[in-house]
PDB file as gemmi writes it, atoms N, CA and C in Angstrom:
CRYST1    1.000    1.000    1.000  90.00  90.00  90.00 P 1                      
ATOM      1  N   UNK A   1      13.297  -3.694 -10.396  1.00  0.00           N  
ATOM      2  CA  UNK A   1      11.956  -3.194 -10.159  1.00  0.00           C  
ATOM      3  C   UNK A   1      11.141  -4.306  -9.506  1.00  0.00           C  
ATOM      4  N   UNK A   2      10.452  -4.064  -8.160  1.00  0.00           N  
ATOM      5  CA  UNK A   2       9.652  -4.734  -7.647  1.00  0.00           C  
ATOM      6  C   UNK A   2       8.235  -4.404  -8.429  1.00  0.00           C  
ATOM      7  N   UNK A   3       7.580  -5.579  -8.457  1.00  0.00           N  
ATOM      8  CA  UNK A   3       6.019  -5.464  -8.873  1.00  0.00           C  
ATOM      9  C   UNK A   3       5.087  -6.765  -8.000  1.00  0.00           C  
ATOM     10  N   UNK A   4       4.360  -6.132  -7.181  1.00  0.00           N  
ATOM     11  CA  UNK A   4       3.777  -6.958  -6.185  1.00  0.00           C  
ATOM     12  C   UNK A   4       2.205  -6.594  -6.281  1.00  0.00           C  
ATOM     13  N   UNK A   5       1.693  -7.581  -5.438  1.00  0.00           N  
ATOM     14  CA  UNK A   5      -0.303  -7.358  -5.441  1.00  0.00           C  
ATOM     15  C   UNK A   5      -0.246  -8.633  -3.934  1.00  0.00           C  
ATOM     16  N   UNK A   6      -0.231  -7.634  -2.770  1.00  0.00           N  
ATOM     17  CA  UNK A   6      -0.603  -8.335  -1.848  1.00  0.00           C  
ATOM     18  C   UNK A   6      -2.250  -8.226  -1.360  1.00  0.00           C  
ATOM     19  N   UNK A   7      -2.663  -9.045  -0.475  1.00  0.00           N  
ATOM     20  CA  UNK A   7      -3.714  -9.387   0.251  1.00  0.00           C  
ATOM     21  C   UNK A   7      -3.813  -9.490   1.802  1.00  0.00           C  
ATOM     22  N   UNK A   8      -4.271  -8.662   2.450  1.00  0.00           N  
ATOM     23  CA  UNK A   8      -4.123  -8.215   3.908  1.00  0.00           C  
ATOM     24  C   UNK A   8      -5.795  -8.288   4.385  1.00  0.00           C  
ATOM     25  N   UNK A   9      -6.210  -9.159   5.293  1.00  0.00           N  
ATOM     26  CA  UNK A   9      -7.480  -9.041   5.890  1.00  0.00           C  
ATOM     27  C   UNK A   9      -7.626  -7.715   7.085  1.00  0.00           C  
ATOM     28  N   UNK A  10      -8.370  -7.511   7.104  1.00  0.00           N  
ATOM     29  CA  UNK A  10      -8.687  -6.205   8.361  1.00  0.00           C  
ATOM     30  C   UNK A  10      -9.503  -6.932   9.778  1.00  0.00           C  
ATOM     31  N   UNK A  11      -8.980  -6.283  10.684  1.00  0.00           N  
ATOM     32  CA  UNK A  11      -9.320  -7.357  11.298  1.00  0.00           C  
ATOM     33  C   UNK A  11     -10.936  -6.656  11.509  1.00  0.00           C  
ATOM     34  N   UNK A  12     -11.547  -7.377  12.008  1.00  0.00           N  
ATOM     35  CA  UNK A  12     -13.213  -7.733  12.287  1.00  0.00           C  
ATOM     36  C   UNK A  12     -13.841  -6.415  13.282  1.00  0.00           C  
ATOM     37  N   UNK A  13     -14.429  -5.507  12.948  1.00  0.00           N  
ATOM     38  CA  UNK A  13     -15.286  -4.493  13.468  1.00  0.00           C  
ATOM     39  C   UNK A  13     -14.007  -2.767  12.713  1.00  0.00           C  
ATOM     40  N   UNK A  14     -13.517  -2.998  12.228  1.00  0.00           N  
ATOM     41  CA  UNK A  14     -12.182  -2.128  11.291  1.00  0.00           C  
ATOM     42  C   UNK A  14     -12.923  -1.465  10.269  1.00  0.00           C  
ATOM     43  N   UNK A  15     -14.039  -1.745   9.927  1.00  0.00           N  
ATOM     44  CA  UNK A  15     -14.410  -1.158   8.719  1.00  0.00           C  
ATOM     45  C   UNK A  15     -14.542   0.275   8.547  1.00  0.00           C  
ATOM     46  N   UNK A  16     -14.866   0.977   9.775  1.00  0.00           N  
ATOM     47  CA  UNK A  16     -15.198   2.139   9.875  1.00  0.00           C  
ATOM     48  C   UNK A  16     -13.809   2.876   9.972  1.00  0.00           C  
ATOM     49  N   UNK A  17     -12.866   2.451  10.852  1.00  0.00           N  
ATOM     50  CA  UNK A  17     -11.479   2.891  10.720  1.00  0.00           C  
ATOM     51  C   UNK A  17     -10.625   2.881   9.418  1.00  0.00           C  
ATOM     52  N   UNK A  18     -10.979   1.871   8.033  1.00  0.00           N  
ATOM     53  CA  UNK A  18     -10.695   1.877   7.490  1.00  0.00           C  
ATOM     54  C   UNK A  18     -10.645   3.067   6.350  1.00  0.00           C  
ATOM     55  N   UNK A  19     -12.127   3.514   6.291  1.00  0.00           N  
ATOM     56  CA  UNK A  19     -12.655   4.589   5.684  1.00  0.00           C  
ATOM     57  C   UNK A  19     -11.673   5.960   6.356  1.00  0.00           C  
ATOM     58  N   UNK A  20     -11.627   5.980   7.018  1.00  0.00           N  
ATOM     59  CA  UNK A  20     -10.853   6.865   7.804  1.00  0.00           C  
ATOM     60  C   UNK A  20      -9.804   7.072   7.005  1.00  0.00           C  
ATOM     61  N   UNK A  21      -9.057   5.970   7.025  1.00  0.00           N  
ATOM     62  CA  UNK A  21      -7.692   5.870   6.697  1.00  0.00           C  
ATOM     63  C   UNK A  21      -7.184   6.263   5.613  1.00  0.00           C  
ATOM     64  N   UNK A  22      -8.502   5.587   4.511  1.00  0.00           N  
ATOM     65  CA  UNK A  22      -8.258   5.919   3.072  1.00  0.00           C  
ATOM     66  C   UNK A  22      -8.680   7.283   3.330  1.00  0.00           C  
ATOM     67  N   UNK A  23      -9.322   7.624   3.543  1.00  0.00           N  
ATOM     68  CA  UNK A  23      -9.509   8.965   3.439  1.00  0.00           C  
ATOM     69  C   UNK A  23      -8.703   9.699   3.857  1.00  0.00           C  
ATOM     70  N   UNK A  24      -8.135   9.313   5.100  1.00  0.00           N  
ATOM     71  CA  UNK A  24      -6.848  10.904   4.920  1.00  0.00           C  
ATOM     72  C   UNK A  24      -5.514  10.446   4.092  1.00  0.00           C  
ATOM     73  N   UNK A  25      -5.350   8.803   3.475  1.00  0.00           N  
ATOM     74  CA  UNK A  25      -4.100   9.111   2.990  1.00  0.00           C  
ATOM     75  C   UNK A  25      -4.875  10.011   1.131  1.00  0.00           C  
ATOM     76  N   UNK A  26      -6.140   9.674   1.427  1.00  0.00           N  
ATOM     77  CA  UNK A  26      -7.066  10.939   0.322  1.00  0.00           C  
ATOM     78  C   UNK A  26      -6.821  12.153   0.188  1.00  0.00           C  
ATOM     79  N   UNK A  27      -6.787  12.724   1.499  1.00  0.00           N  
ATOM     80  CA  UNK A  27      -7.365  13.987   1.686  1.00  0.00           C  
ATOM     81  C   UNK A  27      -5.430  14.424   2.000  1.00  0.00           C  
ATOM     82  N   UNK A  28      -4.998  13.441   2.314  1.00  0.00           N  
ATOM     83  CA  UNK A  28      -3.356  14.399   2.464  1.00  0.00           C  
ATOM     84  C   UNK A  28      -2.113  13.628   1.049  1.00  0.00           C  
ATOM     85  N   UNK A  29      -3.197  13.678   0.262  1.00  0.00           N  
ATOM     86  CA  UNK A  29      -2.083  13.143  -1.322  1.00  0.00           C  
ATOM     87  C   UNK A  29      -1.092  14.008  -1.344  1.00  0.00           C  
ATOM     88  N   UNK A  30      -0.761  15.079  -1.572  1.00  0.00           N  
ATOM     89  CA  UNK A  30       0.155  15.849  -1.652  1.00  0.00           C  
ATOM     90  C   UNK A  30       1.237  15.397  -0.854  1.00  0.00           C  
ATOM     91  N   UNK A  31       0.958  14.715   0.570  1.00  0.00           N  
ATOM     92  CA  UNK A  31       2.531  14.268   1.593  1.00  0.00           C  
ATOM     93  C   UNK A  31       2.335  13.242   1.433  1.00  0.00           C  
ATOM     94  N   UNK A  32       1.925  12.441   1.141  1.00  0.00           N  
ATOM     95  CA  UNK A  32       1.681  10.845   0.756  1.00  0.00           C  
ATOM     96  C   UNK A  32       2.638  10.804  -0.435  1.00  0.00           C  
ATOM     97  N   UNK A  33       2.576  11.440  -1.734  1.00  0.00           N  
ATOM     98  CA  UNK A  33       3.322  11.701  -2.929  1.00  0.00           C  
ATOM     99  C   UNK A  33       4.821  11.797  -2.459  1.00  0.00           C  
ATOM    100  N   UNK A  34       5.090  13.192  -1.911  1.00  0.00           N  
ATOM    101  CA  UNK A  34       6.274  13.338  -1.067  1.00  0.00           C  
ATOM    102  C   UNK A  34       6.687  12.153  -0.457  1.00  0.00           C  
ATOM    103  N   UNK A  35       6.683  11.268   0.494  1.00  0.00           N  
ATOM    104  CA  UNK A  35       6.977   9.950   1.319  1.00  0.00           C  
ATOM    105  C   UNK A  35       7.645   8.718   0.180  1.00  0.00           C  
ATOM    106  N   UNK A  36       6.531   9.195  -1.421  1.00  0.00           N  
ATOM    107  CA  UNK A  36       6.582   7.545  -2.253  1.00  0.00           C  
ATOM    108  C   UNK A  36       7.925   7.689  -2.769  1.00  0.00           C  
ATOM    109  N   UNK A  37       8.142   9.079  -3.323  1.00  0.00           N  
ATOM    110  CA  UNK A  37       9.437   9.490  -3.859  1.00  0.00           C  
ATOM    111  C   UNK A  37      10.800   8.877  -3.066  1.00  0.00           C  
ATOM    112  N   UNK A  38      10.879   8.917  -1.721  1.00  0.00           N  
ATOM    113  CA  UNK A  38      12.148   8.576  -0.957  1.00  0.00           C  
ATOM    114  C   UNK A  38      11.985   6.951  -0.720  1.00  0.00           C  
ATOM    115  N   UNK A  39      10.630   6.345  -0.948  1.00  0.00           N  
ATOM    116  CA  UNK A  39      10.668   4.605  -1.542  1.00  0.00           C  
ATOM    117  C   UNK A  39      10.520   4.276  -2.800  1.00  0.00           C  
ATOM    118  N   UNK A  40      11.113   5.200  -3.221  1.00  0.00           N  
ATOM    119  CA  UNK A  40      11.252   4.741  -5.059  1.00  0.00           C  
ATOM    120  C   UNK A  40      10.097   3.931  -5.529  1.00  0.00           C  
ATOM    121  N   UNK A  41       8.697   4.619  -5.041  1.00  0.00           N  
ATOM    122  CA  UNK A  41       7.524   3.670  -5.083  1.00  0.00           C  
ATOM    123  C   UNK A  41       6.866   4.458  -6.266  1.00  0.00           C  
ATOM    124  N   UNK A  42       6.842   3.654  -7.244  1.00  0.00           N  
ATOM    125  CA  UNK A  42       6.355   4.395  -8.782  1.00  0.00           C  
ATOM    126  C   UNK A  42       4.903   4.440  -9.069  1.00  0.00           C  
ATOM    127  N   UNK A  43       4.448   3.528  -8.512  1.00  0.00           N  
ATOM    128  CA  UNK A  43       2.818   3.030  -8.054  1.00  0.00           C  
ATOM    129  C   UNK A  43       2.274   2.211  -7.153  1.00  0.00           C  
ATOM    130  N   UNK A  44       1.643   3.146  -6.040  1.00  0.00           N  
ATOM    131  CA  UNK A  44       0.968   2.316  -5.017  1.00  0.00           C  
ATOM    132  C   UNK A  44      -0.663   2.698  -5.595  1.00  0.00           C  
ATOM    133  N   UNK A  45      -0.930   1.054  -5.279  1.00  0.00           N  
ATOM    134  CA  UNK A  45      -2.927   1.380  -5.350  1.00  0.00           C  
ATOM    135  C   UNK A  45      -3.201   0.303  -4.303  1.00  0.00           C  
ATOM    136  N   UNK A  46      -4.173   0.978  -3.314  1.00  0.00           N  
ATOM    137  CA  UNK A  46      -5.258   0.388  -2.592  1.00  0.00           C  
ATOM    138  C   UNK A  46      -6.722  -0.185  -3.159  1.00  0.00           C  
ATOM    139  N   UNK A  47      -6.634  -1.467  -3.093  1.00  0.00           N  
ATOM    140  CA  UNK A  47      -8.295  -1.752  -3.308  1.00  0.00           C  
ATOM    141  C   UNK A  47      -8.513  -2.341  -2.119  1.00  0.00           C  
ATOM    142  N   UNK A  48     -10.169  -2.749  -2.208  1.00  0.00           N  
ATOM    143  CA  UNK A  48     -10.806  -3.216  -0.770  1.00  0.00           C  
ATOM    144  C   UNK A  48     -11.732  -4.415  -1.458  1.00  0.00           C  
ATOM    145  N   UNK A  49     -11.941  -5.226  -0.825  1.00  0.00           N  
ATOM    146  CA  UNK A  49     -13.251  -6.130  -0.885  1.00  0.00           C  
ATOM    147  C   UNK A  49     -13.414  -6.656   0.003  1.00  0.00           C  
ATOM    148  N   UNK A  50     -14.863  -7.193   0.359  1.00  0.00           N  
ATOM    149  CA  UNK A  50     -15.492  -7.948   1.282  1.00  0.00           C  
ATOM    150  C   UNK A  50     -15.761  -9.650   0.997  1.00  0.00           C  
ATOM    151  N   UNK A  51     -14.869 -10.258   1.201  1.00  0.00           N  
ATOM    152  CA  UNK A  51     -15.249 -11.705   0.424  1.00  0.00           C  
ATOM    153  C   UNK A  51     -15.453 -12.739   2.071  1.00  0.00           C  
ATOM    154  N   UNK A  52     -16.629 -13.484   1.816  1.00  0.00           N  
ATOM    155  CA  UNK A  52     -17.078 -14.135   2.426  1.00  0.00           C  
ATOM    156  C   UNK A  52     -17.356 -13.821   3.955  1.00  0.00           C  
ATOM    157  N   UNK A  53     -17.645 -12.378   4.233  1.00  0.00           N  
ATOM    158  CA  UNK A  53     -17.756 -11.914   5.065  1.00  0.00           C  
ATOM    159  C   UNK A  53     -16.472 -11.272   5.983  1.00  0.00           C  
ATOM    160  N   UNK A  54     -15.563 -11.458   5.360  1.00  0.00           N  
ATOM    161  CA  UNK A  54     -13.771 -10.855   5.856  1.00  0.00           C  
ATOM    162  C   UNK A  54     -13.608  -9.554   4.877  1.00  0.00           C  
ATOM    163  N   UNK A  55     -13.270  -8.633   5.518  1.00  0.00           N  
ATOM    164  CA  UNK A  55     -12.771  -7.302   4.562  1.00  0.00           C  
ATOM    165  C   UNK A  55     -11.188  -7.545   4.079  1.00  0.00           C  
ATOM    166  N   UNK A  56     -10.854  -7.218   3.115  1.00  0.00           N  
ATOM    167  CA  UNK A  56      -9.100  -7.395   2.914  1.00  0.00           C  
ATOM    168  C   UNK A  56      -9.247  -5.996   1.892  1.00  0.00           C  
ATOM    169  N   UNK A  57      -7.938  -5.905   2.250  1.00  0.00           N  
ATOM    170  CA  UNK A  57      -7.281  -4.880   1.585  1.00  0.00           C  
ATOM    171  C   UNK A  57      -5.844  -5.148   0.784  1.00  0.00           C  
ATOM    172  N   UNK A  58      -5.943  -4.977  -1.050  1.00  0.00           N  
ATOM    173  CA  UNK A  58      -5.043  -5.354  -1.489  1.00  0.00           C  
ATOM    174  C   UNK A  58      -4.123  -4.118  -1.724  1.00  0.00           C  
ATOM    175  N   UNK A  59      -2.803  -4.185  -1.592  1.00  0.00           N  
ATOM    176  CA  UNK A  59      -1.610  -3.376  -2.407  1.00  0.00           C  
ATOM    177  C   UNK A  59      -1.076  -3.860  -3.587  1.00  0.00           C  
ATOM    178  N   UNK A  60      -0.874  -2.870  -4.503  1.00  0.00           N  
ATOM    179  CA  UNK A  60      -0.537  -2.911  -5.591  1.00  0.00           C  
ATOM    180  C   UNK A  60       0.624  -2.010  -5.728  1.00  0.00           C  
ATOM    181  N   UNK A  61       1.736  -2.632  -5.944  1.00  0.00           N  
ATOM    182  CA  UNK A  61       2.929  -1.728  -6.195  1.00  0.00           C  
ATOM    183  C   UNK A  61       3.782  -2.022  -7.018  1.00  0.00           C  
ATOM    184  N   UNK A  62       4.320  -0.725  -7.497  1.00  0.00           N  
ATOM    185  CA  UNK A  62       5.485  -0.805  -8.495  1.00  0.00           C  
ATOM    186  C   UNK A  62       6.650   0.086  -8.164  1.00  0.00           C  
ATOM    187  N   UNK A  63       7.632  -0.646  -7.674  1.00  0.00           N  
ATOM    188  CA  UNK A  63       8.303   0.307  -6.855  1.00  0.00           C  
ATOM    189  C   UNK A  63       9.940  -0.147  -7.338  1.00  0.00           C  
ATOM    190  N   UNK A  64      11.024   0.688  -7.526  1.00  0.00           N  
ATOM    191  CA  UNK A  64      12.096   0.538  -7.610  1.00  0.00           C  
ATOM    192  C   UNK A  64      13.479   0.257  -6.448  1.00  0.00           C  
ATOM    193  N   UNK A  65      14.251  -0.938  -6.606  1.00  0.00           N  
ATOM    194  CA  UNK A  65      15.355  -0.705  -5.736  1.00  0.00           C  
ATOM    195  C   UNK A  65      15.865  -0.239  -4.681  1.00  0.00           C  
ATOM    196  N   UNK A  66      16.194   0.021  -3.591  1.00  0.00           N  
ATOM    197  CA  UNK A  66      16.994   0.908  -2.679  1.00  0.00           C  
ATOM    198  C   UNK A  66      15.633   1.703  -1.827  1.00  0.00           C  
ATOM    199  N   UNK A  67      14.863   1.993  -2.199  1.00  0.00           N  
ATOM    200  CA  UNK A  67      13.981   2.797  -1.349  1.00  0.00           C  
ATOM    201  C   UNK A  67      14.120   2.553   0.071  1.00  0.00           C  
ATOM    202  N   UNK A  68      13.147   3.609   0.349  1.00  0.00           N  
ATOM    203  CA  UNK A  68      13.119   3.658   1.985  1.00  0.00           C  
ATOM    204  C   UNK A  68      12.217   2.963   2.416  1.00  0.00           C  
ATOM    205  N   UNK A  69      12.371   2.256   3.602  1.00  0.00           N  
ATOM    206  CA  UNK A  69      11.160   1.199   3.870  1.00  0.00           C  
ATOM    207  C   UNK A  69      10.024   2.071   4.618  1.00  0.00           C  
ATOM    208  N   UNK A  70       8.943   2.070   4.316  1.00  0.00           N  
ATOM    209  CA  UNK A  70       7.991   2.876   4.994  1.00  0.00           C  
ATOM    210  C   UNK A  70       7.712   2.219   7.034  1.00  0.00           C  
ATOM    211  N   UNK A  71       7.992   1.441   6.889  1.00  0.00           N  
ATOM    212  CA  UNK A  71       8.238   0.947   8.753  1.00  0.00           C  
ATOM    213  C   UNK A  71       9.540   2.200   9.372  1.00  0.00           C  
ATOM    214  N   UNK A  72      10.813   2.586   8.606  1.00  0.00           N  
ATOM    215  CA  UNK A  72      11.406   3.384   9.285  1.00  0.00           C  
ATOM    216  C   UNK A  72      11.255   4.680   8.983  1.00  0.00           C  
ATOM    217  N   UNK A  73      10.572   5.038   8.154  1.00  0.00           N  
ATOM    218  CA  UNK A  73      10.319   6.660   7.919  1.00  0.00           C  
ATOM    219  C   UNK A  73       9.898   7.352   9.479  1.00  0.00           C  
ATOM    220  N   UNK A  74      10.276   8.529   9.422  1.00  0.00           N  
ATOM    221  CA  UNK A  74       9.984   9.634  10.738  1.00  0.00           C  
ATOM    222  C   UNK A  74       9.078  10.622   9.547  1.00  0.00           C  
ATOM    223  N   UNK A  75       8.642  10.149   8.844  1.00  0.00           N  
ATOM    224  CA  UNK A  75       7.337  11.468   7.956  1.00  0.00           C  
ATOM    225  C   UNK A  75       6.280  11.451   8.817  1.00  0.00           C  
ATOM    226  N   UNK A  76       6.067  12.241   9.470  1.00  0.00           N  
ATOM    227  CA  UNK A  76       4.659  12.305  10.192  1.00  0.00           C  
ATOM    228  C   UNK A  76       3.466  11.347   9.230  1.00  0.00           C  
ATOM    229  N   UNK A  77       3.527  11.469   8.038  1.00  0.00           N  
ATOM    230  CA  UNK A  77       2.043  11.118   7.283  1.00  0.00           C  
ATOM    231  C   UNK A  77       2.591   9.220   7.746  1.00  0.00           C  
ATOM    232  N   UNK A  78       3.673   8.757   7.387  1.00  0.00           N  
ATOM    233  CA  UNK A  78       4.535   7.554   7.502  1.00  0.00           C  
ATOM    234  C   UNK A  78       4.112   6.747   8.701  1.00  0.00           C  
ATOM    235  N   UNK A  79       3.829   7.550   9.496  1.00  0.00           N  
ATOM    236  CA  UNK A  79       3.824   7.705  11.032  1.00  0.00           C  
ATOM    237  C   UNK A  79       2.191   7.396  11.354  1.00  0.00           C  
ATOM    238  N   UNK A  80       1.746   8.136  10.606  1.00  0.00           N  
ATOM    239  CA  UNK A  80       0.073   7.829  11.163  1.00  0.00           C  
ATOM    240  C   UNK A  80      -0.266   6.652  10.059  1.00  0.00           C  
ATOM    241  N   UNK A  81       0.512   6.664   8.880  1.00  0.00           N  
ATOM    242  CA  UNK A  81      -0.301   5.305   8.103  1.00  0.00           C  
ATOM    243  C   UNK A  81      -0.328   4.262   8.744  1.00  0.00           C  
ATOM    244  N   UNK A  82       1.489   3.984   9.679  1.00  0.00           N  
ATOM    245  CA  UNK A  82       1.426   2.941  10.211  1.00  0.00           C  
ATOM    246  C   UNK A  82       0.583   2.425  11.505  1.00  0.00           C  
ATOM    247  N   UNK A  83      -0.154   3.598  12.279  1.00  0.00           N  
ATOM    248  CA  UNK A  83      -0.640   3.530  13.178  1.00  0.00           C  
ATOM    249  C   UNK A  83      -1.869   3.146  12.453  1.00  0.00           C  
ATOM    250  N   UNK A  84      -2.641   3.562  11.693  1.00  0.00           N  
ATOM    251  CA  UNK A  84      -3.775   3.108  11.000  1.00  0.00           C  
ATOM    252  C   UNK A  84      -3.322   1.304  10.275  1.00  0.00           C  
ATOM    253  N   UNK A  85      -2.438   1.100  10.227  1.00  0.00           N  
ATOM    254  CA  UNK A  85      -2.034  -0.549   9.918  1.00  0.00           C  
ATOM    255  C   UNK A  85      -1.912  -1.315  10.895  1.00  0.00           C  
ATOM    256  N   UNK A  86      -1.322  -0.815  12.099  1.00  0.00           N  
ATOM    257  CA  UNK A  86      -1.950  -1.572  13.214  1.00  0.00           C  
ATOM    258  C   UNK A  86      -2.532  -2.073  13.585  1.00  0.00           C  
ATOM    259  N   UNK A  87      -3.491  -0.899  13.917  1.00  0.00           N  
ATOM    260  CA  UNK A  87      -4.988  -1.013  14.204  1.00  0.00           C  
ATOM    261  C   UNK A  87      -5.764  -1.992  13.193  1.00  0.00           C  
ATOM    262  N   UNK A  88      -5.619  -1.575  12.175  1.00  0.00           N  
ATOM    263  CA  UNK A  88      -6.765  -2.223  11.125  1.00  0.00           C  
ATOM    264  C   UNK A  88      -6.258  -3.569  10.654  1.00  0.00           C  
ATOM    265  N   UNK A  89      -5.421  -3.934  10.469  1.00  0.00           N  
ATOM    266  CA  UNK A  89      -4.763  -4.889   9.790  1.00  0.00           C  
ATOM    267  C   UNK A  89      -4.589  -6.225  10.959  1.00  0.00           C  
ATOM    268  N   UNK A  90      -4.984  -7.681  10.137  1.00  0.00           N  
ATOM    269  CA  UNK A  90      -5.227  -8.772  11.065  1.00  0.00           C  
ATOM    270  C   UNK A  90      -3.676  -9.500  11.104  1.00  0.00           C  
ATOM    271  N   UNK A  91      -3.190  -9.501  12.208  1.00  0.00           N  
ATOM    272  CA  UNK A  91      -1.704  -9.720  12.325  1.00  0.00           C  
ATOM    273  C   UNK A  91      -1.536 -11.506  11.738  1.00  0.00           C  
ATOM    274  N   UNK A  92      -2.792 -11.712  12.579  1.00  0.00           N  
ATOM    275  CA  UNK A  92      -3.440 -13.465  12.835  1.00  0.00           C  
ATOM    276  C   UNK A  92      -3.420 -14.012  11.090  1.00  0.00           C  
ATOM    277  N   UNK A  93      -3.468 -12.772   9.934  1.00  0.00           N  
ATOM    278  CA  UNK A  93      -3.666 -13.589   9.061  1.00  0.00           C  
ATOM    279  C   UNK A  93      -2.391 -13.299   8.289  1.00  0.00           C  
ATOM    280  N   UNK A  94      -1.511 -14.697   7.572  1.00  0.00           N  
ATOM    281  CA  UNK A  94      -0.836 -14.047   6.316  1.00  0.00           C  
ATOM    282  C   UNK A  94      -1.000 -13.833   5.495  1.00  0.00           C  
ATOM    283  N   UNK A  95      -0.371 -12.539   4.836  1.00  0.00           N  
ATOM    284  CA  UNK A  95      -0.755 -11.717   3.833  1.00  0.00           C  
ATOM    285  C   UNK A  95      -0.405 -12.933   2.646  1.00  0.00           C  
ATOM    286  N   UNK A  96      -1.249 -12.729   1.624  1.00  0.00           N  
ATOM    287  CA  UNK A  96      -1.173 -13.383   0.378  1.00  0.00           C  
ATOM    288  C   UNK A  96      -0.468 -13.002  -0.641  1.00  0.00           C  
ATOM    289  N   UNK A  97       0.901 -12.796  -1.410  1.00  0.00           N  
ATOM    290  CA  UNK A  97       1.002 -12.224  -1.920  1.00  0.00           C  
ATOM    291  C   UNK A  97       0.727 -13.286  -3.794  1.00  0.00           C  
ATOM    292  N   UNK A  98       0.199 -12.306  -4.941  1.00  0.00           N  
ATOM    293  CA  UNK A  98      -0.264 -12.679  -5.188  1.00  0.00           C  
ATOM    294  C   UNK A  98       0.999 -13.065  -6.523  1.00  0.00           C  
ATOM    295  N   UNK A  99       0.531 -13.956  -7.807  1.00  0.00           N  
ATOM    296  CA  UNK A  99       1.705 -14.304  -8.390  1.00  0.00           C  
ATOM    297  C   UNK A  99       1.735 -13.021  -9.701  1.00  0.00           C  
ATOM    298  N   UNK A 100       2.520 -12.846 -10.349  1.00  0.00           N  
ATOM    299  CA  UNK A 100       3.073 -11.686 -11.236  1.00  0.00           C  
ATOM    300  C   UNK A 100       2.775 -12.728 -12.571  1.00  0.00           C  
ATOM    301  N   UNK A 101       1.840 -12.603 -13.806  1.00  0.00           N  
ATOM    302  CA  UNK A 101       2.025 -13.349 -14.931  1.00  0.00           C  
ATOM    303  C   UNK A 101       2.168 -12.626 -16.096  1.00  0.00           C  
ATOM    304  N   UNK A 102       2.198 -11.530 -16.165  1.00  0.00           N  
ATOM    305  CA  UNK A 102       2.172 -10.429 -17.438  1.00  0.00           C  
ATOM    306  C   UNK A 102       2.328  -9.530 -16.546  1.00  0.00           C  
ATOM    307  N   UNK A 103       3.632  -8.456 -17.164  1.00  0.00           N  
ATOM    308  CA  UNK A 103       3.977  -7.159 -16.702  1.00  0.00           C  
ATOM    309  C   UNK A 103       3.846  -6.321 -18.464  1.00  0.00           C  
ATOM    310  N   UNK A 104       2.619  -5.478 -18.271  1.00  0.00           N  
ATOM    311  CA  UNK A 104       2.753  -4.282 -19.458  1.00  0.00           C  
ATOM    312  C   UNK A 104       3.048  -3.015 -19.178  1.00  0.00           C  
ATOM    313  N   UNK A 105       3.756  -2.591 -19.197  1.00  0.00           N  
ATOM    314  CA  UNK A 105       4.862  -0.974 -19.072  1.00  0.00           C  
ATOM    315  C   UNK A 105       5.255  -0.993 -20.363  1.00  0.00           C  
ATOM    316  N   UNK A 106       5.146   0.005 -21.092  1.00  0.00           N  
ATOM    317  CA  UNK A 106       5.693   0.724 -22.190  1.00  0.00           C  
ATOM    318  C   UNK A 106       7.391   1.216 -21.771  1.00  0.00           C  
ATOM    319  N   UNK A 107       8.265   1.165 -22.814  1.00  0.00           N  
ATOM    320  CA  UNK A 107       9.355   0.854 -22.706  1.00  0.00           C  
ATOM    321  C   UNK A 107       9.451   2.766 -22.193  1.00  0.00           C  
ATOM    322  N   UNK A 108       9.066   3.352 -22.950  1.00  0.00           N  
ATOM    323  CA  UNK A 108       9.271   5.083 -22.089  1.00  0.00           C  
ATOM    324  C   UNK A 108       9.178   5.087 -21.033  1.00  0.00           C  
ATOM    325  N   UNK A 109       7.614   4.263 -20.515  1.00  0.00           N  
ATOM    326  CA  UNK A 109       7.267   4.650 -19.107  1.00  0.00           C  
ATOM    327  C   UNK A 109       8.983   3.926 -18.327  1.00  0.00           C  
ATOM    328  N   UNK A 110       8.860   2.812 -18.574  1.00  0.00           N  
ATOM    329  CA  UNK A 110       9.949   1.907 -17.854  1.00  0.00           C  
ATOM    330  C   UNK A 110      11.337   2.436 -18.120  1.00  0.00           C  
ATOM    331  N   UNK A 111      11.274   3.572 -19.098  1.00  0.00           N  
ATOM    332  CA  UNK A 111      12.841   4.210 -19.168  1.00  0.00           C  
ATOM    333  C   UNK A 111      12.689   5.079 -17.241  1.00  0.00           C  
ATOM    334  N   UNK A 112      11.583   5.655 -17.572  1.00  0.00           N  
ATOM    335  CA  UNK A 112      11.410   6.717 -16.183  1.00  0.00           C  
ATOM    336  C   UNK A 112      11.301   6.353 -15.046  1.00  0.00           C  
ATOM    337  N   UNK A 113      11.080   5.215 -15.026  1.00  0.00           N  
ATOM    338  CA  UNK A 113      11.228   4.504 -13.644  1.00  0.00           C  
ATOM    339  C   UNK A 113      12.495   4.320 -12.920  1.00  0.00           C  
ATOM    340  N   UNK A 114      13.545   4.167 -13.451  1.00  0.00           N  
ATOM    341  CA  UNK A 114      15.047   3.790 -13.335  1.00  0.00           C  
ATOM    342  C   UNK A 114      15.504   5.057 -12.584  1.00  0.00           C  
TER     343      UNK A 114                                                      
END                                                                             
């Protein structure tokens, strides 16, 4: 089981595209859900903040083994996220990923993950 919390800056005038973005992977949850299943992705969460005048956007995932990498999916929804990561996302910066110090999963939940 992977468990990650990266940090991705957006690049500079993105903010408005961003809203966008979240919003349709919002407004199209239902094929977004569909897509996580074939990356054995058990929990993705998006947060946002504005620190020191840079927007970043963190991922939060809990994802299992073998999955499908979302760069080669042909899912249409797959397809426009990545075009919205393009665009928005600052190539110029590396992503931060952040360190793992306590993992709490209940041993049920973590039976269902497998």
């Amino acid at each position: 089981m992977n468990i990650e919390l990266t940090r991705f800056r957006v690049k500079d005038g993105k903010s408005a595209v961003v809203d966008e973005w979240l919003a349709f992977l919002n407004d199209n949850m239902k094929d977004v859900l569909v897509t996580l299943e074939g990356e054995k992705m058990y929990v993705e969460t998006i947060f946002r903040e504005t620190l020191d005048g840079s927007e970043y956007l963190y991922w939060y995932s809990i994802q299992g083994e073998g999955g499908q990498e979302v760069e080669t999916s042909t899912h249409w929804i797959d397809e426009k996220h990545m075009a919205y990561w393009q665009e928005c996302i600052d190539p110029g910066f590396s992503p931060v990923d952040l360190s793992t110090a306590v993992v709490m999963i209940p041993e049920n939940v973590k039976k269902s993950m497998k």
